[in-house]
C-alpha positions in Angstrom: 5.7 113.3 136.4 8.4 112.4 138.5 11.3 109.9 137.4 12.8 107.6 140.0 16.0 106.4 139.5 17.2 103.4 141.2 20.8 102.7 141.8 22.7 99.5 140.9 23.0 96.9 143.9 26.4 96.4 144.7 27.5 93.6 146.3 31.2 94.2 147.2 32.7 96.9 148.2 36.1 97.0 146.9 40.1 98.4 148.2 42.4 97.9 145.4 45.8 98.5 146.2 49.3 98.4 144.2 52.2 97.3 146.3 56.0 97.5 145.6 57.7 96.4 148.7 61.5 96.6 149.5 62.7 98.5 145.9 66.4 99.2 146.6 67.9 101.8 144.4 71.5 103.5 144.9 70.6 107.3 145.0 72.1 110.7 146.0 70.9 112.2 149.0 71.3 113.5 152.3 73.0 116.8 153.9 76.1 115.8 154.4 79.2 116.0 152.2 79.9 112.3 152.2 76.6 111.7 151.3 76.5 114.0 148.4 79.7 112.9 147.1 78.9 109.1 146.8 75.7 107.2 146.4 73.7 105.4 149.0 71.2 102.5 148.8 67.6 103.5 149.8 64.5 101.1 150.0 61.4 102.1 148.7 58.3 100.6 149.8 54.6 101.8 148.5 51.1 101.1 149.1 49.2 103.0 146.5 45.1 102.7 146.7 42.8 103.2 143.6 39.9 104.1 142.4 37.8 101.2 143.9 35.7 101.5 140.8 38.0 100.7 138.3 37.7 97.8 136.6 40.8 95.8 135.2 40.8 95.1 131.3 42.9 92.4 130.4 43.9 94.3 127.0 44.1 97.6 128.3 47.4 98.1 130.7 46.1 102.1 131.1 42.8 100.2 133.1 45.2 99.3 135.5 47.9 100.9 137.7 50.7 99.3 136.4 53.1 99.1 139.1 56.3 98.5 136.3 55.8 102.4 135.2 55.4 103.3 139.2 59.0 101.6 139.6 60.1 103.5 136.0 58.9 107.0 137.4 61.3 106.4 140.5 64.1 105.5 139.3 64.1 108.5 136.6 63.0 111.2 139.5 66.1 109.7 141.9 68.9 109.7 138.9 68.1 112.9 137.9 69.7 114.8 140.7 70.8 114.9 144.6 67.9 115.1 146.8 69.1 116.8 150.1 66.4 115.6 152.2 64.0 112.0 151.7 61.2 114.6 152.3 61.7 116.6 149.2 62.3 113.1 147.2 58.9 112.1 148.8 57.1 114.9 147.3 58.8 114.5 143.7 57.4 110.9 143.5 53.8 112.0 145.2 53.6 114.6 142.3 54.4 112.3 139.6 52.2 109.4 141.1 49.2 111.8 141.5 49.3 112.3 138.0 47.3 109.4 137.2 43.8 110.1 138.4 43.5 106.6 139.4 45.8 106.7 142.4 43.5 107.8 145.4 46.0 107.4 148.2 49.7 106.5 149.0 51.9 105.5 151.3 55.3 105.6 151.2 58.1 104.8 153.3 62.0 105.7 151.8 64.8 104.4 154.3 68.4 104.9 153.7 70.2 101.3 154.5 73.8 102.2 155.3 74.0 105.8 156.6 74.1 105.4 160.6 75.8 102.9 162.5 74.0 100.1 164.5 70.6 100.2 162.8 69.0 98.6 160.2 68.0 101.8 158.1 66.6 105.0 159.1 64.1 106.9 157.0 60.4 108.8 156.6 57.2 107.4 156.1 54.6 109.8 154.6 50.8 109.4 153.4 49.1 111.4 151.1 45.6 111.7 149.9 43.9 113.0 146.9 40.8 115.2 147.8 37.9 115.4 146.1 38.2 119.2 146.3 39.2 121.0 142.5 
């Protein structure tokens, strides 16, 4: 005898998204000596998509990305050491924030505010996305 399963009918479909938006943190990086030797302000900004099936529990902050321990986990990876290039700062924060299963996809964009004349900031913007593949 054959058992058919049905699956649940669902009637939304779901993107959940953490946003930090315009984090300003005064951090060392950069390749050039006046950068190294004194502090700069950098923006962060993140989009950060989860799981779609997660389901928020009022009493449970680990049901949720909490986007207070997302801010935390920067600011310890950028005042822990000079970061020559945003790139390799990029990658320290993706590796930390992929840590937490939850977190399917992010985007982030770092800009340094006051390194070159006449602009507003200059920076990267990099998206990365967890595969499915282990």
């Amino acid at each position: 005898m054959k058992i058919i399963k049905f699956k649940q009918k669902r009637f939304y479909s779901y993107k959940r998204k953490v946003l930090i938006k315009d984090l300003v943190l005064k951090i060392s990086v950069g390749i050039h000596n006046f950068e190294k030797k004194k502090k700069q302000r950098v923006k962060f900004n993140l989009v950060i998509n989860i799981d779609q099936n997660l389901i928020p529990n009022d009493k449970d902050l680990k049901s949720i990305i909490n986007y207070e321990q997302v801010i935390k986990a920067i600011k310890k990876i950028t005042s822990r050491k000079h970061y020559p290039l945003l790139e390799t700062l990029a990658e320290k924060i993706f590796l930390k924030l992929f840590e937490n299963l939850k977190i399917k996809k992010i985007l982030l964009r770092i800009e340094k505010l006051d390194v070159i004349k006449n602009t507003t900031s200059v920076g990267i913007e990099l998206e990365k996305t967890r595969t499915n593949e282990y």
